[in-house]
DRENDO-1510 file (C-alpha; in Angstrom, 1 decimal, always signed):
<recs>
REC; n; res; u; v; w
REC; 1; UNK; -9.5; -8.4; +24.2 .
REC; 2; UNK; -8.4; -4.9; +22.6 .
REC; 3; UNK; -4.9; -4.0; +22.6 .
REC; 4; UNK; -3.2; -1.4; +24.6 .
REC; 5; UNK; +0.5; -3.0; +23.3 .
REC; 6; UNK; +1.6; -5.6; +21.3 .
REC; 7; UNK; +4.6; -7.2; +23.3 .
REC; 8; UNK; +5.1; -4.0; +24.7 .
REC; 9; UNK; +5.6; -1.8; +21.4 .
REC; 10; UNK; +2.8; +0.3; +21.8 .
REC; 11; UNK; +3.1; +1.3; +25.7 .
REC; 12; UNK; +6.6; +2.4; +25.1 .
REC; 13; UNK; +5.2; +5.7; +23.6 .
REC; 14; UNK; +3.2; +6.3; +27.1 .
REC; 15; UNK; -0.1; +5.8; +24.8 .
REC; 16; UNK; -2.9; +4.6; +26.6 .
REC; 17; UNK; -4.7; +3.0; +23.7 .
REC; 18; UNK; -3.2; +2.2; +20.0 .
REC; 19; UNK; -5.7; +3.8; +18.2 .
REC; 20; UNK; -6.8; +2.4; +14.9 .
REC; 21; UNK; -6.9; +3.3; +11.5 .
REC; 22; UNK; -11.2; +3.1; +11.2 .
REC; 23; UNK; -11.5; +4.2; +7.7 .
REC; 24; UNK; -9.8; +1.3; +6.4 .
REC; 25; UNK; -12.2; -1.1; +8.8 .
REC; 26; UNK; -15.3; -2.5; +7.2 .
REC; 27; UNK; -17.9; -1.3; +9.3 .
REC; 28; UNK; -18.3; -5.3; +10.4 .
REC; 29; UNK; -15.0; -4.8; +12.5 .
REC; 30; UNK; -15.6; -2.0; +13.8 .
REC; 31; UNK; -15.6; -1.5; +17.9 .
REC; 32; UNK; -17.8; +0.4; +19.8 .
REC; 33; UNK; -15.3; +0.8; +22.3 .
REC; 34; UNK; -11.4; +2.3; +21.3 .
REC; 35; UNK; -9.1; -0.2; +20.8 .
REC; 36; UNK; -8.6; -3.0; +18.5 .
REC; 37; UNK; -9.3; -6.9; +19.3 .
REC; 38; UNK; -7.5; -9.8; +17.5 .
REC; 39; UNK; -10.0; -10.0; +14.5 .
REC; 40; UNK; -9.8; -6.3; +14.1 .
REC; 41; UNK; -6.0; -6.3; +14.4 .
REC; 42; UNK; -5.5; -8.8; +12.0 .
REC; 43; UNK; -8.1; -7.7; +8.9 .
REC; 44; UNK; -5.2; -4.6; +9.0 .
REC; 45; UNK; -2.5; -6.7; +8.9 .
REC; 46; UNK; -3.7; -9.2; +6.8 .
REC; 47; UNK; -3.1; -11.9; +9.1 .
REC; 48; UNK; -5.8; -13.9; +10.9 .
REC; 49; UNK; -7.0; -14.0; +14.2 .
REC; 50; UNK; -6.0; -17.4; +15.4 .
REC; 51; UNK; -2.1; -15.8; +14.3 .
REC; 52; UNK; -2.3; -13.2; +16.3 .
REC; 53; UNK; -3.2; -15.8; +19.1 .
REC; 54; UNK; -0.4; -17.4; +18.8 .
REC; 55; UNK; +2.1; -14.2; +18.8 .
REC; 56; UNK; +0.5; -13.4; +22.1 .
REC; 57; UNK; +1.4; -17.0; +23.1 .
REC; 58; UNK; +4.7; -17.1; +22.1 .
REC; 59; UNK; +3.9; -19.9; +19.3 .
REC; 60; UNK; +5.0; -17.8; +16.4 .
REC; 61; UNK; +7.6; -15.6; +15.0 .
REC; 62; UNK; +6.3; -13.0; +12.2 .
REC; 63; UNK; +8.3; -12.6; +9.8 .
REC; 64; UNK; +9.9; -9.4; +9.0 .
REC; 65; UNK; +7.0; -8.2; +6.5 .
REC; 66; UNK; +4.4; -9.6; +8.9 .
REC; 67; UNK; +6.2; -6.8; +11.9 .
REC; 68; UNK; +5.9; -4.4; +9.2 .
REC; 69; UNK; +1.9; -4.9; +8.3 .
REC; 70; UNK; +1.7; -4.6; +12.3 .
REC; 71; UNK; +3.5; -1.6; +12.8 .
REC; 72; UNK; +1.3; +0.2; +10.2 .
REC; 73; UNK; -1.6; -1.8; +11.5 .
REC; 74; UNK; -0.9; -0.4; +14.8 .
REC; 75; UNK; +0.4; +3.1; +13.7 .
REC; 76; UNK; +3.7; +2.9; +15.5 .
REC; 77; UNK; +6.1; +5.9; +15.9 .
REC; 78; UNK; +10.0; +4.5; +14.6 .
REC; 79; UNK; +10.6; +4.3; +17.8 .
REC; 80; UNK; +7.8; +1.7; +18.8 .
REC; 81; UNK; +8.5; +0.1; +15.0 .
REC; 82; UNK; +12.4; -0.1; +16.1 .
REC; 83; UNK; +11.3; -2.0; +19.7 .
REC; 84; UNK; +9.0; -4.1; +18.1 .
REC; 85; UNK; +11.9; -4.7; +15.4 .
REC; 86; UNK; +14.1; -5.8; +18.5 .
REC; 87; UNK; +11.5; -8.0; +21.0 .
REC; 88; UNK; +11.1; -10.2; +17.5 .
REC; 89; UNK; +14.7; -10.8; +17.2 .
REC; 90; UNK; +15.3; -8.3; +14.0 .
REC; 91; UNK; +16.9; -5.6; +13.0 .
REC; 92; UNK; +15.0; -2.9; +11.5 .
REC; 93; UNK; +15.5; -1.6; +7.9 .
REC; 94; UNK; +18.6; +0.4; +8.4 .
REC; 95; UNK; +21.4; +2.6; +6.1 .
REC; 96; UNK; +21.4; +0.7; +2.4 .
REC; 97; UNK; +17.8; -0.4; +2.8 .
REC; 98; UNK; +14.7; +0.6; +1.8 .
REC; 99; UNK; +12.6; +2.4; +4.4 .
REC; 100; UNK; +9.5; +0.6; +5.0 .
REC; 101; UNK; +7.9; +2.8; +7.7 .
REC; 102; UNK; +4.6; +4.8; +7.7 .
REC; 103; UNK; +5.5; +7.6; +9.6 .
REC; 104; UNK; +1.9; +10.2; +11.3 .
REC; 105; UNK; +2.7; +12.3; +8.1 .
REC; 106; UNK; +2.1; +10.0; +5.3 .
REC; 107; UNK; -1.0; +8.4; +7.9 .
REC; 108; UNK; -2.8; +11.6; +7.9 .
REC; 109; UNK; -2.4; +12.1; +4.5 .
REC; 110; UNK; -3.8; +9.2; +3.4 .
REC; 111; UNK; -7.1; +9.4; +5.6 .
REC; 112; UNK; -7.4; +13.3; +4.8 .
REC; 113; UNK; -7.1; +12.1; +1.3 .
REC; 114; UNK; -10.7; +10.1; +0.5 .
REC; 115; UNK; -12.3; +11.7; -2.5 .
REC; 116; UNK; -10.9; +9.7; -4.6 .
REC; 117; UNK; -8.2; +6.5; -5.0 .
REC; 118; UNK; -4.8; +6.5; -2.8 .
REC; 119; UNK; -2.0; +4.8; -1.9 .
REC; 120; UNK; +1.6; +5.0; -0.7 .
REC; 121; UNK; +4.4; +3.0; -1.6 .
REC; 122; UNK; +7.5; +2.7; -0.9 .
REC; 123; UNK; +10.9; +3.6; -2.5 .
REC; 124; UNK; +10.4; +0.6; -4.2 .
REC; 125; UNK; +7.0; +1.1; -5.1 .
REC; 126; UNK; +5.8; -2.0; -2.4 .
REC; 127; UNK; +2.7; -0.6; -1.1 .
REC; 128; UNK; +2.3; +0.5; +2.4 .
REC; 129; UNK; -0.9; +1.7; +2.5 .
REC; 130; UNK; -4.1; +2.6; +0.9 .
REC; 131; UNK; -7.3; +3.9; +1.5 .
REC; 132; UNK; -10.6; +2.6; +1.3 .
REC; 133; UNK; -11.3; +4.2; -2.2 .
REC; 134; UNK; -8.3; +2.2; -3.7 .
REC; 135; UNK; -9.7; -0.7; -1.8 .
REC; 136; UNK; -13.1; -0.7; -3.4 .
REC; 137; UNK; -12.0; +0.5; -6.8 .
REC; 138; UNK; -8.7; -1.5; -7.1 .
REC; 139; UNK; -7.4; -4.1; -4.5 .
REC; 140; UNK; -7.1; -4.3; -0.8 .
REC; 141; UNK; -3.3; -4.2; -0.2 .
REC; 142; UNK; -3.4; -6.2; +2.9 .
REC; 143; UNK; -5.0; -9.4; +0.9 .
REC; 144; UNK; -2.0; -9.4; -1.4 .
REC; 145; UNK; +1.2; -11.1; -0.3 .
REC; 146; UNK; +4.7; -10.9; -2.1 .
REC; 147; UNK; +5.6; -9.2; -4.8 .
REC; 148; UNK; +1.9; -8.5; -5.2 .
REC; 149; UNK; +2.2; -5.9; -3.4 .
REC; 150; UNK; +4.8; -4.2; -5.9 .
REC; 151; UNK; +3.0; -1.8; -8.3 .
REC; 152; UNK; +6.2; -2.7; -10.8 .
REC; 153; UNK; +5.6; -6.4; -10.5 .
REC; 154; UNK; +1.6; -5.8; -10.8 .
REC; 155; UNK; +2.3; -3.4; -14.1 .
REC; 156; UNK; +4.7; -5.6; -15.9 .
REC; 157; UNK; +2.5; -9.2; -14.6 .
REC; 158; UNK; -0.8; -8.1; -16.1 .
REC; 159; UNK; -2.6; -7.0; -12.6 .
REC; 160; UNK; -2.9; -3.6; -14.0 .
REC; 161; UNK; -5.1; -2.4; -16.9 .
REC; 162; UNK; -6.4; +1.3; -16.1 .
REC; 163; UNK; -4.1; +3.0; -18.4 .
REC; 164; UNK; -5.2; +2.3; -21.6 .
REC; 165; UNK; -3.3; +4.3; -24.3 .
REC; 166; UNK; -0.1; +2.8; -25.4 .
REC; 167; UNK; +2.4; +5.7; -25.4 .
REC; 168; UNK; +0.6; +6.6; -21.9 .
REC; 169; UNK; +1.2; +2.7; -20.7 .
REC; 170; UNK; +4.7; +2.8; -22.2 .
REC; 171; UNK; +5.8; +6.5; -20.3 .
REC; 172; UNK; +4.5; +5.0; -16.9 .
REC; 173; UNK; +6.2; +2.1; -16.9 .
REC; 174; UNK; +9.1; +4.0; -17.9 .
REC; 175; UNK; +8.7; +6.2; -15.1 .
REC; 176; UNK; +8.2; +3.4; -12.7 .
REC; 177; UNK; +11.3; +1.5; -14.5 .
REC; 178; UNK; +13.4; +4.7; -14.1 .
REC; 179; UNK; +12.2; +5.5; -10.0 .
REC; 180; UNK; +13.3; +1.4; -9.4 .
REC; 181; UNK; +16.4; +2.1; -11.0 .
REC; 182; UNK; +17.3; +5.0; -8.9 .
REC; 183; UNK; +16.3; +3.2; -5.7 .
REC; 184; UNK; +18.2; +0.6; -6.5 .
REC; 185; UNK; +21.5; +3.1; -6.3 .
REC; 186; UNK; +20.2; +4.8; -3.1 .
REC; 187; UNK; +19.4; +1.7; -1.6 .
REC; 188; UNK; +22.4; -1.0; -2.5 .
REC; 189; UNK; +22.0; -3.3; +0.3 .
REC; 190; UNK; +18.8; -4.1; +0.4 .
REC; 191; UNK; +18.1; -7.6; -0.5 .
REC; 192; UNK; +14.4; -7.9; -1.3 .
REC; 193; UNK; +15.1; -4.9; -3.5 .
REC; 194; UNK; +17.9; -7.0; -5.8 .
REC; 195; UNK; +15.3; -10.1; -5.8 .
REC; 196; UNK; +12.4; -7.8; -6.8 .
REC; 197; UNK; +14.8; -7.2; -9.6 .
REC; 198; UNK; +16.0; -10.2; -10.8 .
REC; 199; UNK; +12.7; -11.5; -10.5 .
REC; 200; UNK; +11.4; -9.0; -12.5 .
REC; 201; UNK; +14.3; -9.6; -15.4 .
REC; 202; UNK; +12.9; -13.5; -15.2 .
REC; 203; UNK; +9.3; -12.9; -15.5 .
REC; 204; UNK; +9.0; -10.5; -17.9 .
REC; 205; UNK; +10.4; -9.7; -21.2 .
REC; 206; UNK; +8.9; -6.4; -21.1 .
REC; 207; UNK; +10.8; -5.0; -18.1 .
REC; 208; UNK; +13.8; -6.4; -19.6 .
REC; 209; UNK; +13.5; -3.9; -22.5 .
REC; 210; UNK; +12.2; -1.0; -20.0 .
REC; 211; UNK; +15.4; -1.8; -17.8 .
REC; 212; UNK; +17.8; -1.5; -21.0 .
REC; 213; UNK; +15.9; +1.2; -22.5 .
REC; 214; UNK; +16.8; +5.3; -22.0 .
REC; 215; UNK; +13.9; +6.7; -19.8 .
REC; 216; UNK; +11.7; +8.9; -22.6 .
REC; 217; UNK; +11.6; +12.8; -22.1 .
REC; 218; UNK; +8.5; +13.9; -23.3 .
REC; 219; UNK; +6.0; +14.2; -20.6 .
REC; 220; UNK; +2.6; +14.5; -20.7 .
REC; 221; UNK; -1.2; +15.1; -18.1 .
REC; 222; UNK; -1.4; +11.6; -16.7 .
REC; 223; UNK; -4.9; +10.0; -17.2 .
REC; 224; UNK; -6.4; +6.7; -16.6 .
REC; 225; UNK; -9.2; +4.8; -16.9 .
REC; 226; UNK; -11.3; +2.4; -14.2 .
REC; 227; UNK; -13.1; -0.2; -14.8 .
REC; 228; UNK; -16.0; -0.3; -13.0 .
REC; 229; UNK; -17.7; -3.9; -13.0 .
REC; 230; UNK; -21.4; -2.1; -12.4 .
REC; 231; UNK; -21.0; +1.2; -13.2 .
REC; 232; UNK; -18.5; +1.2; -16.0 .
REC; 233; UNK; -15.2; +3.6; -17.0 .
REC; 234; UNK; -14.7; +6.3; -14.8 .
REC; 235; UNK; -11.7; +8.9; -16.3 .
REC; 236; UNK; -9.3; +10.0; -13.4 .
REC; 237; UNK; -5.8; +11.7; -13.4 .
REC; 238; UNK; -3.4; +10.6; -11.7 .
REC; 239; UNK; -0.5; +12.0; -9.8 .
REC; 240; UNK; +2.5; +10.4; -8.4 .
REC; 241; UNK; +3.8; +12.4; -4.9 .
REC; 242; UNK; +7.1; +12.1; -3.3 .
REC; 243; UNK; +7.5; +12.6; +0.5 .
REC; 244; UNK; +11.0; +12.9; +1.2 .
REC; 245; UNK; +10.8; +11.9; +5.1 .
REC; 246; UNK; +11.0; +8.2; +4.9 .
REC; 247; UNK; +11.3; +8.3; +0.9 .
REC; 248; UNK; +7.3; +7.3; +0.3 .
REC; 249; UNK; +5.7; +7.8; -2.9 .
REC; 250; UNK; +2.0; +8.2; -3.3 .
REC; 251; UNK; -0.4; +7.5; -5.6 .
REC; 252; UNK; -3.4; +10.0; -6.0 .
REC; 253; UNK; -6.5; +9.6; -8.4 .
REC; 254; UNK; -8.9; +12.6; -8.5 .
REC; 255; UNK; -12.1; +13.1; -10.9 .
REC; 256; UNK; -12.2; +16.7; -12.6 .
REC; 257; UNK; -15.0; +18.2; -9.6 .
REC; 258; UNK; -19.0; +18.3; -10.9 .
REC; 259; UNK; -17.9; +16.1; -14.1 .
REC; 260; UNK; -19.6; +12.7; -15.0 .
REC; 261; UNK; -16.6; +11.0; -13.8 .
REC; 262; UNK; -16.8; +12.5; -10.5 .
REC; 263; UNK; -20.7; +11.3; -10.0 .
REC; 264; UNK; -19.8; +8.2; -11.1 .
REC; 265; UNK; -16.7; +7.9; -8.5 .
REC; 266; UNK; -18.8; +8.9; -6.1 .
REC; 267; UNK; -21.5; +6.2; -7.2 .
REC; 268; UNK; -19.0; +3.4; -6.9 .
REC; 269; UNK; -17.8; +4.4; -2.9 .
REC; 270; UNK; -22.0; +3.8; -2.0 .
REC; 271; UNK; -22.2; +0.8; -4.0 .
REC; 272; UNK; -18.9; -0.8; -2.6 .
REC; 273; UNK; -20.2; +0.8; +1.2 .
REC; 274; UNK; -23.4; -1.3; +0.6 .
REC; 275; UNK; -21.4; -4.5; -1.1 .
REC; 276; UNK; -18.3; -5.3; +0.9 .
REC; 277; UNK; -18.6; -8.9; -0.7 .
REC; 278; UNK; -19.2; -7.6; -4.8 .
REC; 279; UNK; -17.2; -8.7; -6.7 .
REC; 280; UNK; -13.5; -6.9; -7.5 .
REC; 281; UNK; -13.2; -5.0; -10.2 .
REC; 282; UNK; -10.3; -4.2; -12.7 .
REC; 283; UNK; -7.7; -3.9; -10.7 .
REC; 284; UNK; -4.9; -1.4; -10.8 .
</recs>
């Protein structure tokens, strides 16, 4: 089976076909015909099969965060996300919330982008998205569930370890503190934002002080380090870019072109192309 709708979301565009996102499909999943089938469907969403199964059936109701891994999954317009939304029995993110949808912008972005380590986040800095560079090099975001897919929660829990000076660390967690802070005034009545927060004020001490703390001034090039289990560090910059439609931010790692770095970045895409299964390295 391949799907032409899921519960109707998809054909409400007129769309013959949802088309998939094949970058981020190991080449295992990947059809030979367009479409997507269960398995394919729910490696994107992070979901199994058998799940997917049992939406079709009628057995199940996703949760709000499984409708949103579809919609991206599936690549939905707002207007298939906000029908999808509706035929589960919710109501989608709306004024006071967080937006949580990938709009054809930020999509073609992020498979334009593929020299080097992306992903898109958002207001809140939950990922959306990534590509398959920040899948080999970091973590997939679809295997992550929670508030592991917050870069806040993974900086200030000890997931994240490629920025490696000190006063470096400390301005980007600042800057991460600072961005939360501001979303949290945009964004008032969004729950899972307030219980990100208080979460965050429970679990570490660090964020605590960050919160509490006046946001530094002094800025400086962003840089960070990747460790590579087989090929060792690889120096990238790093930029952080805001995309005001839909209030995404993205994260974008480049290598200096023709440098070491850059042959060794490009080193680590063939080895994790050959070695799907190797194990993950340092994550971000």
């Amino acid at each position: 089976m391949h799907y032409t709708a899921i519960s109707g979301a998809c054909s409400a565009s007129g769309e013959s076909e949802c088309r998939p996102p094949w970058r981020e499909l190991p080449s295992t999943l990947r059809r030979r015909t367009p479409g997507l089938r269960r398995e394919e469907l729910g490696g994107l969403a992070g979901v199994s099969a058998d799940y997917i199964k049992r939406l079709e059936q009628g057995r199940a109701r996703p949760s709000m965060a499984v409708l949103d891994a579809l919609s991206r999954a599936l690549r939905l317009s707002r207007a298939e996300y906000e029908h999808l939304c509706r035929l589960a029995g919710y109501a989608p993110a709306g004024e006071g919330c967080v937006p949580t949808h990938l709009g054809p912008g930020a999509r073609r972005l992020l498979d334009r982008l593929d020299t080097g380590p992306v992903g898109i986040f958002t207001a809140a800095w939950t990922q959306l998205a990534a590509n398959s560079s920040w899948a080999m090099l970091f973590y997939d975001p679809n295997a992550q569930r929670g508030h592991e897919r917050n870069l806040v929660w993974r900086e200030f829990l000890g997931f994240n370890d490629c920025v490696i000076d000190p006063e470096e660390n400390k301005r980007f967690r600042a800057s991460l503190v600072a961005d939360l802070r501001a979303a949290v005034t945009r964004y008032p009545a969004d729950r899972e934002l307030t219980a990100l927060i208080a979460d965050l004020r429970s679990a570490s001490t660090c964020f605590v002080q960050a919160w509490d703390a006046t946001p530094p001034t002094t800025q400086s090039a962003p840089h960070a380090v990747i460790m590579h289990p087989q090929i060792g560090p690889i120096h990238m910059d790093y930029d952080i870019l805001t995309i005001h439609h839909g209030d995404l931010r993205v994260a974008l790692f480049t290598a200096e072109p023709d440098s070491d770095d850059a042959q060794r970045l490009a080193l680590a895409h063939v080895i994790g192309l050959q070695d799907l299964s190797a194990t993950e390295p340092h994550q971000l």
